[in-house]
C-alpha angles and dihedrals in degrees: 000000000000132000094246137042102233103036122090123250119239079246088068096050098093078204084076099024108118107215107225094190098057105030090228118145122231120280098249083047094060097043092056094050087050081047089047090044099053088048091059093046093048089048101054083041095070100031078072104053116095124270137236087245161041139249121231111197135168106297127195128314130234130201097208081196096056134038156283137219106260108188096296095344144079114235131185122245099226117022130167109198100183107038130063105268124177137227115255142171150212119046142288110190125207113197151226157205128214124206114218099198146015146201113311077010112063121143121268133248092269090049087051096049095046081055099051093058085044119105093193101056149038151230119227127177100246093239092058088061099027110027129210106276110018121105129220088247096057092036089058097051093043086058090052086050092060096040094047088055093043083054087055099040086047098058086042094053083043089054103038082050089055093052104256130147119218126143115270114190125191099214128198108249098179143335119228126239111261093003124141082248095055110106093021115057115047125202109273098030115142111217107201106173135017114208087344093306104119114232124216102162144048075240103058093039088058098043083048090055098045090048090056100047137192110282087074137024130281113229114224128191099201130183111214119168095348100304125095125242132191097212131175134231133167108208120219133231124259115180087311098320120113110228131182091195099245133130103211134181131188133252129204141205101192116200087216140013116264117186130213124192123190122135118201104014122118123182138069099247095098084072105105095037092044078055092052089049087049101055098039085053094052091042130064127260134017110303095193092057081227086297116139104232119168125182138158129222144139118239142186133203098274088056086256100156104209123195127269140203125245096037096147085050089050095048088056095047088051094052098052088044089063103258115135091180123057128180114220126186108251091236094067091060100117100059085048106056105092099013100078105133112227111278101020111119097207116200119192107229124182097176136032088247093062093043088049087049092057091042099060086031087065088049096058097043091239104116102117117146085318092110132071111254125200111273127187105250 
């Protein structure tokens, strides 16, 4: 009944009133469920379009100690065929990020939020992973270059580890247009000393470079066709950073051969771990232990470990592949602190001695406090 007398009941309103002999709802009823509906449709609709980004997630897996198909053979990763190697055991993973998506195919809404309440992966805006004007192509052959040269740097920091001398020249890959160093390096110069501190590596140019500054002249002592020059460049000032304005690259002369064999990665990340491999195939006995130990790092000739992309991703990826320790490059810290999955032991390493030292410290079950662990800066 109504409050008062002379005003209708909602019963009374045929917009309410429920017909019983027809079963029909009434017709605001019905409006708010097609409401409902199309909101449903619209929004499934656009769970479905295609988003701004990409998903990184936890890619395979690789034993640098063990093998790979190889058409209709098994191949080992690292072999040494002329010089005495020795048999080991255990692993030590190298890791690896896999891309879902791409430009014109990248995942949809659904896929990205999926991602976002996913530990193990992450979203990244497309052009961060694929950038304007570059095509896949390109983009391909730039990672096996990179993995090609972190093959290369990788054997040379081994070897340098276990003692051996070879020649490692830091060569002149290109000069920039309108850079301190245009008119005075050349490609294919060798520099082989920065104010008198001889340079073997990308790392201990830079460091060189950094030392002298930009308010004086850094003096090079440069090979080019065979003849020595003293030669003179002021580097300039980026955002804090001294530059000469050179792209280098390095050259070898290895005592030995040293095979690697991985199809289908690209990067330069596997440097530190193919190192490891390295160094456990040229010395006796089983470094590991029999332990399985992954880890991921750039280095360079001189053992210098730089820092990566996709290190939560990785950690994952060590843990379901059975690894309980991982190695991370020191400078990575930050994304690792807080994303250590349970039961992944994580040490901080900023050379491959220190990386070789966990690693037989493992072996021998005495790792107690003794390593560096990531810390938040």
């Amino acid at each position: 009944m109504s409050l008062f007398e002379d005003e209708p009941s909602l019963a009374d309103d045929p917009r309410w009133r429920h017909d019983a002999s027809t079963g029909r709802r009434p017709l605001r009823e019905r409006i708010g469920w097609a409401c409902v509906s199309i909101a449903l449709v619209i929004g499934v609709v656009f769970a479905l379009l295609p988003s701004p980004y990409v998903i990184e997630q936890p890619g395979p897996v690789y034993n640098t100690l063990g093998t790979q198909e190889h058409g209709d053979e098994e191949r080992p990763l690292i072999s040494v065929p002329d010089e005495q190697s020795y048999p080991t055991e255990g692993e030590l993973n190298l890791l690896t990020v896999s891309v879902v998506g791409r430009p014109n195919e990248t995942p949809n809404w659904l896929e990205v939020l999926g991602a976002w309440f996913d530990g193990t992966r992450s979203v990244i805006p497309v052009e961060a992973i694929f950038p304007p004007g570059v095509s896949q192509t390109d983009r391909d052959q730039q990672n096996q270059v990179a993995m090609v040269d972190s093959q290369q740097d990788a054997i040379a920091a081994a070897l340098v580890e276990l003692g051996y001398d070879f020649p490692r020249e830091v060569t002149v890959a290109g000069v920039s247009d309108g850079s301190p160093a245009e008119g005075v390096l050349q490609e294919g110069d060798v520099i082989e000393s920065v104010n008198g501190t001889a340079v073997h590596s990308t790392d201990e140019l830079r460091a060189a470079v950094q030392q002298n500054g930009t308010e004086q002249a850094a003096e090079l002592e440069v090979t080019r066709d065979g003849q020595s020059l003293a030669l003179q460049v002021t580097p300039a000032d980026a955002d804090g950073t001294a530059l000469l304005g050179v792209g280098v690259r390095m050259a070898y002369e290895f005592p030995f051969e040293v095979e690697i064999q991985l199809d289908d990665v690209g990067g330069p990340s596997a440097g530190m771990m193919f190192a490891l491999g390295i160094v456990d195939t040229l010395t006796p006995g089983a470094m590991t232990g029999g332990e399985s130990i992954a880890g991921t790092g750039t280095i360079d000739s001189a053992g210098v470990v730089g820092p990566i992309g996709g290190i939560r991703q990785k950690m994952w990826g060590a843990l379901d592949a059975g690894s309980t320790w991982f190695l991370a490059p020191a400078a990575n810290c930050d994304e690792v602190v807080g994303n250590i999955p349970d039961g992944l032991t994580v040490f901080a390493v900023k050379t491959l001695d220190e990386a070789r030292s966990v690693v037989e410290d493992v072996a021998d079950g005495a790792v107690d406090g003794e390593h560096a662990s990531c810390t938040a800066s």
